[in-house]
C-alpha positions in Angstrom: 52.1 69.3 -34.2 52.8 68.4 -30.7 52.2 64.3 -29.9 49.6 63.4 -27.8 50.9 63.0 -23.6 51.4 59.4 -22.9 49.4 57.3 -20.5 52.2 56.1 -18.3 50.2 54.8 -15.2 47.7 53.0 -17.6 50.9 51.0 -18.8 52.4 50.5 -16.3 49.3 48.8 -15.3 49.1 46.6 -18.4 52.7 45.5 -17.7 51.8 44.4 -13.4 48.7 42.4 -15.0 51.0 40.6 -17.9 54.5 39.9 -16.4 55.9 38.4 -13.1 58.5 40.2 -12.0 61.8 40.5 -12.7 60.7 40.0 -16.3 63.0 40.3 -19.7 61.3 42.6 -21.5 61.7 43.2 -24.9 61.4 47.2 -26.4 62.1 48.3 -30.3 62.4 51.2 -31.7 62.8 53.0 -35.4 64.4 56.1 -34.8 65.7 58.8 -37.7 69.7 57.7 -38.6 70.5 61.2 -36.9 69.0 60.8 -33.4 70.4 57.0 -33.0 73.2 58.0 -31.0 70.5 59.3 -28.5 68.9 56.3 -28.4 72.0 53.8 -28.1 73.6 56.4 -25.3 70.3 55.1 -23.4 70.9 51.2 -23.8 74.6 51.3 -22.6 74.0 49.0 -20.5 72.4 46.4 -22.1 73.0 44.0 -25.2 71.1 45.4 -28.5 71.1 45.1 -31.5 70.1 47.5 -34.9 69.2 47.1 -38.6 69.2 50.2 -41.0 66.5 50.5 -43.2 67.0 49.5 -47.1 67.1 53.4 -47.8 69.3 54.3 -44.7 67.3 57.1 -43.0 65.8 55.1 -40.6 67.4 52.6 -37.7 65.2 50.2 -36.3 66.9 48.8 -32.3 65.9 46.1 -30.4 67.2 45.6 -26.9 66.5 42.7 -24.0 66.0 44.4 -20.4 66.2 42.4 -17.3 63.6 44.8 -15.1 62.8 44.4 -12.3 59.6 46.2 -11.9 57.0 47.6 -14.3 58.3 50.8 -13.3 61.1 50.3 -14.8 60.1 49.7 -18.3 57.9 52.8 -18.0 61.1 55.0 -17.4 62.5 53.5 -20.3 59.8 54.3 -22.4 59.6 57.9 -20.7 63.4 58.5 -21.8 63.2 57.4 -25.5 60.1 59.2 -25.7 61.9 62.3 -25.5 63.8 61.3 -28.7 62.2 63.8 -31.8 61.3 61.0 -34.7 61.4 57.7 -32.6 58.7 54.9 -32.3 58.3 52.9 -30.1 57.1 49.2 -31.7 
């Protein structure tokens, strides 16, 4: 089953009404144990942090972004979306 297409321009919306920017913005994700390299490849640079669930096939992340724009969480979001298993929180 293929997921639903994501409403990128209605969040991006959400974030211009809620935030002054530049904004630290806050994104977490649980992602399958096997697809976390994928995901960490996309915070090099920035500090994160990850906890493994009790039974170890799931890893939850949780990463601080200095953006500078709205559009720049939505790319975020855009890339880890590609990831097969991850949600974003």
């Amino acid at each position: 089953m293929k997921p639903e297409p994501h409403d990128w321009e209605a969040l991006r919306e959400k974030l211009d009404r809620g935030h002054v920017w530049p904004h630290d913005y806050t994104f977490k994700f649980i992602v399958p144990q096997e697809r976390l390299a994928e995901l960490q490849a996309q915070w090099e640079d920035v500090a994160f942090r990850t906890r493994e669930s009790r039974g170890g096939r799931y890893v939850s992340l949780t990463a601080v972004f200095r953006a500078a724009s709205a559009d720049e969480v939505v790319e975020r979001y855009r890339r880890a979306a590609e990831i097969p298993g991850l949600i974003a929180l």
